[in-house]
VMD Tcl script that draws the C-alpha trace (Angstrom):
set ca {
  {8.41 -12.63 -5.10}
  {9.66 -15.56 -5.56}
  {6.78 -18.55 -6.37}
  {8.83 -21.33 -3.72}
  {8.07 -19.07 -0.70}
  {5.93 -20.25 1.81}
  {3.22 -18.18 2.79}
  {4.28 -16.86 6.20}
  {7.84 -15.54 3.97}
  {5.52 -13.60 2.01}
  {3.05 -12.68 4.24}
  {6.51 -11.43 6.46}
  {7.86 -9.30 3.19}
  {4.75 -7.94 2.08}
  {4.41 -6.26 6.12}
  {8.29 -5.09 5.61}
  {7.05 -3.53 2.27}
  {3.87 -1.97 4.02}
  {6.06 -0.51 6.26}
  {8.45 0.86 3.63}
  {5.52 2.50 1.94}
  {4.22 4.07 5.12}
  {7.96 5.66 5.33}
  {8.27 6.63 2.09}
  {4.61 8.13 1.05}
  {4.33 9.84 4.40}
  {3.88 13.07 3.22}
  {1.53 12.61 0.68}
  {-1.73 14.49 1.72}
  {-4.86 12.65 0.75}
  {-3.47 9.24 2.28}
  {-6.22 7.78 4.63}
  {-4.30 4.01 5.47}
  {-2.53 0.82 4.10}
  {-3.19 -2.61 3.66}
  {-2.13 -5.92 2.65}
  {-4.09 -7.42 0.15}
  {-3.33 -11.02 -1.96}
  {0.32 -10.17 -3.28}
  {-0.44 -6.45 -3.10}
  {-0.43 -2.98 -0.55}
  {-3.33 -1.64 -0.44}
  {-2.92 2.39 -0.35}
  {-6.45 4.03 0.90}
  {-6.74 7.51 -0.28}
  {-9.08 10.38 -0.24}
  {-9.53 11.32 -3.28}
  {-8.46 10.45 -6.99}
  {-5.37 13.46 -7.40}
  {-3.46 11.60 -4.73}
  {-3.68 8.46 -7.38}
  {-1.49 10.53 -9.83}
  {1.46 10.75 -6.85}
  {1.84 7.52 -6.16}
  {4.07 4.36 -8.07}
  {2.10 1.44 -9.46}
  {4.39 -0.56 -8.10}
  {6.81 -0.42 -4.51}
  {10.01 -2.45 -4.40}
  {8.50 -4.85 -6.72}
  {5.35 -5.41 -5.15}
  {1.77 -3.47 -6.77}
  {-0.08 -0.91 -5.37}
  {-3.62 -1.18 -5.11}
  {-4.42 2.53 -4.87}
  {-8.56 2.85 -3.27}
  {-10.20 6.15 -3.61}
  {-12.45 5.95 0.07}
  {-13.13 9.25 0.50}
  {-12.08 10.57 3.88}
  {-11.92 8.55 6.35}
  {-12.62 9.76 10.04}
  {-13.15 7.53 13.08}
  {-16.29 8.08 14.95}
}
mol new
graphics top color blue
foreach p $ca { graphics top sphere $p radius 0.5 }
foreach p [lrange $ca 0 end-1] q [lrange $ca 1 end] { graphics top cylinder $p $q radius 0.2 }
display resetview
């Protein structure tokens, strides 16, 4: 990204990339969420195999991959 941005211009393309992710990872079992972390997506996942299917990085922008464990709501 580029470093003259302001922060709302980033904060706007890291949520289109967070969406893009959510499209395009869909399928992958063993994903529990998504976030947006400082310059990063967070990826929440269930266990450490799902790790190995996913990018480090997503249209130029890291992946934070987080083993949680399942998540269920309660």
């Amino acid at each position: 990204m580029d470093s003259h941005q302001n922060s709302s211009e980033v904060k706007q393309d890291l949520l289109t990339v967070k969406k893009a992710v959510k499209q395009e990872f869909r399928n992958i079992a063993g994903l529990e969420g998504f976030g947006i972390g400082d310059g990063v997506i967070n990826v929440y996942v269930s266990n450490s195999e799902v790790c190995k299917k996913l990018p480090p990085t997503f249209h130029n922008v890291p992946l934070n991959v987080i083993n949680t464990g399942i998540i269920e709501a309660l």
